[in-house]
N, C-alpha and C positions, 0 to 999 in steps of 0.2 A: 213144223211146217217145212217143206223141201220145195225148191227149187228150181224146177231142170232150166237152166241155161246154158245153152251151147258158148261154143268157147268164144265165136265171133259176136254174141250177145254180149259175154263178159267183158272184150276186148271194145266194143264199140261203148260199153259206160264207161269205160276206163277214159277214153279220148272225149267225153260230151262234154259240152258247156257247161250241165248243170253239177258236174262232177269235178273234182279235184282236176286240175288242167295237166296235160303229159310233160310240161318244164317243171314244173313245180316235184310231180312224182319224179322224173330223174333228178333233179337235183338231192333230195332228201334219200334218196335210195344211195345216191354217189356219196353221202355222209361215211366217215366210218362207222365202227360198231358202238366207242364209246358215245360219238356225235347222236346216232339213232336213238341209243338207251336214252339220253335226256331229250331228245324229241318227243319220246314213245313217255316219256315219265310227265313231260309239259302235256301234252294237246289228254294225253287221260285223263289228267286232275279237271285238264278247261271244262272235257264235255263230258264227265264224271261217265264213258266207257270207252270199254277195249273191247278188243276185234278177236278173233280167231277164225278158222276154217273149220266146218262143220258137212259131213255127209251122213249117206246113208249107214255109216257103219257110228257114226257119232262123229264125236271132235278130233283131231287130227291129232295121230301119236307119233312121233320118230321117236327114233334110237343115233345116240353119236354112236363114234368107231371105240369107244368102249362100253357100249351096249346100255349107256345109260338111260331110261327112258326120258322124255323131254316133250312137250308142245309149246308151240309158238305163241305169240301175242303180239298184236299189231295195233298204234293208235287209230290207224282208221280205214274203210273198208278198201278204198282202191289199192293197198298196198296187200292183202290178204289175197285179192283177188288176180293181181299180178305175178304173186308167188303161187298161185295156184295154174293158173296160166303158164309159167315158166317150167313146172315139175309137171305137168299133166296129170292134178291131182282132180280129182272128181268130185271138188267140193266148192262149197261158194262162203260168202264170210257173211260170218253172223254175230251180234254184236252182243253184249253182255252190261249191266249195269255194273258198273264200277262200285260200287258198296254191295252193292251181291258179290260179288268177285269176291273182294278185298274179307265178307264176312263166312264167307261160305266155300269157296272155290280156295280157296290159299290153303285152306286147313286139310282139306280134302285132297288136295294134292302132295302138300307135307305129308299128308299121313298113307297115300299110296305110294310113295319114293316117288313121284315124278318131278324134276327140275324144269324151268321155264327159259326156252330160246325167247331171246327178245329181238322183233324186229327183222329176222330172217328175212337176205334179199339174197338174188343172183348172183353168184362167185366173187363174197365177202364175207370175211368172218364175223359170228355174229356172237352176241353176251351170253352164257349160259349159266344161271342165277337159280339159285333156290327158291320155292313159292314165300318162304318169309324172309329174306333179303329184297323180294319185289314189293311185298306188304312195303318193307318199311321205309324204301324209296318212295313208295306214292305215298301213304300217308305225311312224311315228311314235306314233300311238293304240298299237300291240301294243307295241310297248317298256316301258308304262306297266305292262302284263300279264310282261313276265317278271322273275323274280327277280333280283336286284342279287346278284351276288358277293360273300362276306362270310366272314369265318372263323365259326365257330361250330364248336360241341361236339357231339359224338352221346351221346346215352346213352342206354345197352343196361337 
C-alpha cells in the first residue's frame, strides 16, 4: 500500500497532539549516535517494531563515501518521517514486525552485503552496523523481557 502525503501532511503529523510531540523528537534527535543506538535498541524490543522509509521504488538504499551499500532503521515513525522530510526523499515510513525483521530481514540483508544505518538524523553521525551485530543487540535487549525460569506455586 502507498501513500501520497505531501510534505506539509507529513510535517503537520510530526507536530499533532496525537503524535510524538516536537520537544521530545528534538531532544532524542540532539542524542549522539551511541545515545540513539540504545534508544533505537530500547523502544524496538518495547514495541517489538522498527521503522524504515519505504517508496515507490521500495525501501530506502544509500551508499556511504565508500560505496557501501546500507538502509536505515528507526524506532519510530516520526523520526523516519523527519529524515524524509529533511533529504526530500519521496517516501513515507513504514513499519515492520520486529520478529519478521530480526527472522527474515537480518538474514537477507547479510546475505545481499547490505550494512544497517541506525537512526540516521540531520548533520550527525550515525552507527553503521552489520544486519547480525543489530540481530544480536536486540535479541540481547528481549532477553531482559522474558521470564527467568523459576519454581513457584500456583494457587487456585
Amino acid at each position: 500500500m502507498h501513500l501520497d502525503l505531501t510534505k506539509s501532511e507529513v510535517t503537520d503529523s510530526l507536530l499533532g497532539s496525537e503524535n510524538m510531540d516536537n520537544i521530545k523528537l528534538l531532544n532524542v534527535q540532539s542524542l549522539d549516535s551511541h545515545k540513539r543506538l540504545e534508544y533505537l535498541i530500547r523502544k524496538v524490543a518495547d514495541f517489538e517494531l522498527i521503522w524504515s522509509s519505504y517508496g515507490d521504488n521500495g525501501w530506502l538504499l544509500l551508499s556511504d563515501e565508500n560505496g557501501r551499500r546500507i538502509t536505515p532503521f528507526w524506532p519510530e515513525k516520526e523520526f523516519v518521517n523527519e529524515y524524509n522530510i529533511t533529504h526530500k526523499y519521496d517516501y513515507f515510513a513504514k513499519k515492520m514486525d520486529l520478529y519478521y525483521f530480526l527472522d527474515k530481514w537480518i538474514n537477507g540483508l547479510a546475505k545481499d552485503k547490505i550494512d544497517i544505518v541506525l537512526f540516521p538524523v540531520k548533520e550527525k553521525e550515525s552507527i553503521i552496523i552489520s544486519p547480525l551485530q543489530l540481530k544480536a543487540l536486540i535479541e540481547n535487549e528481549l532477553e531482559q523481557y522474558s521470564i527467568q525460569e523459576f519454581d513457584y506455586d500456583v494457587v487456585i
